[in-house]
C-alpha positions as CSV (number, residue, x, y, z in Angstrom):
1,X,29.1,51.0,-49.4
2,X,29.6,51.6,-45.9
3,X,26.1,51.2,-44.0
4,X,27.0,50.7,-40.6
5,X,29.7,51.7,-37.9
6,X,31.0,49.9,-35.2
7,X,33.4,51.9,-32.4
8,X,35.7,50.3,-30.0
9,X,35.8,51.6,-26.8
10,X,39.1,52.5,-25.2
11,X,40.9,54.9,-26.5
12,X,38.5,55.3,-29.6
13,X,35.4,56.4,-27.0
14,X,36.8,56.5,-23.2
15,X,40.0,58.4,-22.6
16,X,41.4,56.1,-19.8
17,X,44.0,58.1,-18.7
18,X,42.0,58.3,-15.5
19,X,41.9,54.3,-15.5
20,X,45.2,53.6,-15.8
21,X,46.0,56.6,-13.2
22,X,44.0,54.6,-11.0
23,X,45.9,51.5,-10.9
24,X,49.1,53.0,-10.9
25,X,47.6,54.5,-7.0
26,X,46.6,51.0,-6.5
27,X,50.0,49.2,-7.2
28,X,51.5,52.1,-5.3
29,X,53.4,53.3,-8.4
30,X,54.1,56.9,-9.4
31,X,51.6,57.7,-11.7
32,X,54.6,58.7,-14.5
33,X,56.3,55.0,-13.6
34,X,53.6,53.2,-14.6
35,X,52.6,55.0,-17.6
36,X,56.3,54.8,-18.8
37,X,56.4,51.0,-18.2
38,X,52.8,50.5,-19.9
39,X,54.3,52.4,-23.1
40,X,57.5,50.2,-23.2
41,X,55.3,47.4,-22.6
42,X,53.0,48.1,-25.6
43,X,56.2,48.9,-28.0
44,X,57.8,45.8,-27.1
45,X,54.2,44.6,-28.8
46,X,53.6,42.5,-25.5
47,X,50.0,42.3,-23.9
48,X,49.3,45.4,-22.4
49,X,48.6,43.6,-19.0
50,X,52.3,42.3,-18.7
51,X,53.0,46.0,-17.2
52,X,51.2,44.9,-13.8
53,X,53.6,42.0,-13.8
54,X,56.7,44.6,-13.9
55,X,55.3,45.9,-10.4
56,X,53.4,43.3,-9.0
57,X,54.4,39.6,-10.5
58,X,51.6,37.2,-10.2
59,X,49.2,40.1,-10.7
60,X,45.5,38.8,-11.4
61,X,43.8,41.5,-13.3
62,X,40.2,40.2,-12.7
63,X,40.7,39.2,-9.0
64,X,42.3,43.0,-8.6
65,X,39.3,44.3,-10.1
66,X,37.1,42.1,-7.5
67,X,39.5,43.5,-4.5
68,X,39.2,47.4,-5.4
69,X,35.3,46.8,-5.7
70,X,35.1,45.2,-2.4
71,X,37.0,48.2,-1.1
72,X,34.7,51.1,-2.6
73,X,36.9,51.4,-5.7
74,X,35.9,49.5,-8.9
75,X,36.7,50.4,-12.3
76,X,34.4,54.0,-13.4
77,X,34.4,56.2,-16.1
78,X,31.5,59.0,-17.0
79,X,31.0,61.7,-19.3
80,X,33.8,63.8,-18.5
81,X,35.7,60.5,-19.6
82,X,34.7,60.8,-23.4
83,X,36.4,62.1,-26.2
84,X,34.6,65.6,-27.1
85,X,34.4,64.6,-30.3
86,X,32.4,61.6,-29.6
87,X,28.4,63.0,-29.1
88,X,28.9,65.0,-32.2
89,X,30.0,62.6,-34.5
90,X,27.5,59.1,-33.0
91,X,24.6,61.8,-33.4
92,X,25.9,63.2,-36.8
93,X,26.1,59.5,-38.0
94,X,22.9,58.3,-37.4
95,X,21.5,61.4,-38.6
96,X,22.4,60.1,-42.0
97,X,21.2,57.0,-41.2
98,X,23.8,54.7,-41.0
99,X,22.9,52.5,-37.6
100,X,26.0,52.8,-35.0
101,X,27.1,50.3,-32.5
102,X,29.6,50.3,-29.7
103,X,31.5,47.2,-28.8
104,X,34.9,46.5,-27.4
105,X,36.8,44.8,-24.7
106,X,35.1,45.6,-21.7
107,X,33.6,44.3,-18.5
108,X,30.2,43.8,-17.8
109,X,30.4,46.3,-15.4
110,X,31.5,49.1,-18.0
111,X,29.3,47.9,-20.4
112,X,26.7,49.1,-17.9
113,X,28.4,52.7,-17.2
114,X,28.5,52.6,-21.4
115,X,24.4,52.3,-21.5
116,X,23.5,54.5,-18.4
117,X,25.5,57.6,-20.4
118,X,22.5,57.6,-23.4
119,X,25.0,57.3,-25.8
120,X,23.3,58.2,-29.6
121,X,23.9,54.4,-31.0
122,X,21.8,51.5,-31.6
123,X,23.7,48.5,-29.8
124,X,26.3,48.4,-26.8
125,X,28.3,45.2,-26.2
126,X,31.4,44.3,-24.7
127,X,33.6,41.3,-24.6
128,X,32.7,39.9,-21.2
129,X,28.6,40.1,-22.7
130,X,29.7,37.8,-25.3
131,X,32.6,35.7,-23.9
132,X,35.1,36.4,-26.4
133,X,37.6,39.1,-26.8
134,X,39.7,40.8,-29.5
135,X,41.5,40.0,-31.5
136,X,39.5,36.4,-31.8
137,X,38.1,36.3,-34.7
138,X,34.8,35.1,-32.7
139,X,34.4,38.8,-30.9
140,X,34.2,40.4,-34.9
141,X,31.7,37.3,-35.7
142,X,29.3,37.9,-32.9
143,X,29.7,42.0,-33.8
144,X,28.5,40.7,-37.3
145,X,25.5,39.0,-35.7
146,X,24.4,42.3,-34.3
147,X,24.3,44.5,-37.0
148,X,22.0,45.1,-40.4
149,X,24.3,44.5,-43.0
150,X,27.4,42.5,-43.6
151,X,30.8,43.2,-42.3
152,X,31.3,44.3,-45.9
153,X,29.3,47.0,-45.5
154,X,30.5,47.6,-42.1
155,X,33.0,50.3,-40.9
156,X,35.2,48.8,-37.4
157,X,36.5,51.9,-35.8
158,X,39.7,51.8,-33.4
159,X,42.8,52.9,-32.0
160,X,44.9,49.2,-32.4
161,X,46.3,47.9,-35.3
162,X,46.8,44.7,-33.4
163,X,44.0,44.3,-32.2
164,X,41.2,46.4,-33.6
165,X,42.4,46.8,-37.3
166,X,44.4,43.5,-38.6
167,X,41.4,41.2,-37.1
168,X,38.7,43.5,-38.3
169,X,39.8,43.2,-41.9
170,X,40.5,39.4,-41.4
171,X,37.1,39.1,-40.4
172,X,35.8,41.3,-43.7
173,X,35.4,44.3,-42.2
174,X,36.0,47.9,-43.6
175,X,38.1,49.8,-41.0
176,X,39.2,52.8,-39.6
177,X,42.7,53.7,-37.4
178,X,41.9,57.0,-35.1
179,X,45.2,58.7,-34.2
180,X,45.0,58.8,-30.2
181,X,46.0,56.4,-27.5
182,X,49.3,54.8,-26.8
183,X,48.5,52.6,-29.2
184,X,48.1,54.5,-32.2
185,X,50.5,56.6,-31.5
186,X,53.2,53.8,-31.2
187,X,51.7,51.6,-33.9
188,X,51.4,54.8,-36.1
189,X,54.5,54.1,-38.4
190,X,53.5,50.2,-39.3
191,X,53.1,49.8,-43.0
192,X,50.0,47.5,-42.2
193,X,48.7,51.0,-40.6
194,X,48.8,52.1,-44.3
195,X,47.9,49.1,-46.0
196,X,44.9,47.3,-44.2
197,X,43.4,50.5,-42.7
198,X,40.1,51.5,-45.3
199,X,41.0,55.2,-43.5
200,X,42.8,56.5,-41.3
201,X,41.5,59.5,-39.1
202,X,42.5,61.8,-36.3
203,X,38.9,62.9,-34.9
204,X,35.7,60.9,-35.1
205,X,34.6,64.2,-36.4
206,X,36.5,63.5,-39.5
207,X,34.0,60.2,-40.3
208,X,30.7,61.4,-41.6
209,X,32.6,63.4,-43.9
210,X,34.9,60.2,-45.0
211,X,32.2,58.0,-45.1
212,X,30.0,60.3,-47.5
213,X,33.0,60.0,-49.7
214,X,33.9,56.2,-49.6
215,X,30.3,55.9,-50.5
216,X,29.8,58.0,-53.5
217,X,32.7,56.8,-54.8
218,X,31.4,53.0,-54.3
219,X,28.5,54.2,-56.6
């Protein structure tokens, strides 16, 4: 049975359209240049961070994130950021009572925006907190440390098959694949989408429903 829930962050949580917009202003790039290049970069199933490299090679991702805070403009994301379905469904899950966490591949710094927005779950953690990210196995281990029952028993929701799914389900995990994001939406086709995936969904709204359903048929 599926007692716990565990959401990724980008593109499961956080639209980062406005992100991404963000740093194609502070490359200089046409906002519909970069976005183009990030999608070929992502089909081409390179690291999504080889589409600074296309504009800028020798790009440091960390060190450009040090520079626009320096300069008034570090990375930010609020409320009007979030998926509308996402409020409904956290608080319609734990009104069930199945505990809900939050982690992904963030920076401590948007781990902190995460916990100043009073989202309904019981945990928040990024990568940076624990010094490992996706898809190492170690990020899905120390999400296992934090939660109340076994992976088994755990439900790892995101938007990559790469790197959400595939080493969720390595690590033991039940999953589901939301439909959104460049990701998904490139990665959509993939037998493994089909095949490793425990659901697949197109709105977090869809989950309390599924998950009622997984369970009473694990009865």
């Amino acid at each position: 049975m599926i007692r716990a829930v565990v959401f990724d962050v980008g593109e499961c949580l956080v639209n980062e359209a406005r992100e991404y917009g963000t740093w194609a202003d502070w490359l200089g790039v046409p906002r519909h240049t970069f976005s183009a290049v990030f999608g070929a970069v992502i089909a081409r199933g390179q690291d999504y961070r080889e589409t600074f490299q296309v504009f800028r090679p020798g790009f440091d991702l960390t060190e450009e994130r040090e520079k626009r805070a320096a300069s008034g403009q570090p990375e930010w994301f609020g409320e009007d950021d979030l998926y509308p379905d996402v409020r409904p469904a956290l608080t319609a899950l734990r009104k069930v009572g199945l505990w809900v966490g939050i982690a992904g591949n963030q920076t401590v710094r948007a781990g902190g925006l995460l916990r100043s927005m009073d989202l309904p779950s019981d945990m928040i953690a990024t990568s940076d907190d624990w010094g490992v990210s996706k898809p190492d196995v170690g990020f899905f281990e120390a999400v296992a440390k934090e939660t109340p029952c076994g992976p088994e028993e755990t439900l790892y929701v995101g938007d990559r098959l790469d790197n959400d799914i595939r080493p969720a389900v390595a690590a033991g995990f039940k999953t589901a694949l939301i439909l959104r994001g460049p990701w998904a939406t490139i990665q959509q086709d993939d037998p493994e989408a089909d095949r490793l995936a425990t659901m697949r969904i197109e709105s977090l709204a869809e989950l309390p429903e599924r998950i009622a359903a997984f369970n009473g048929e694990a009865r």
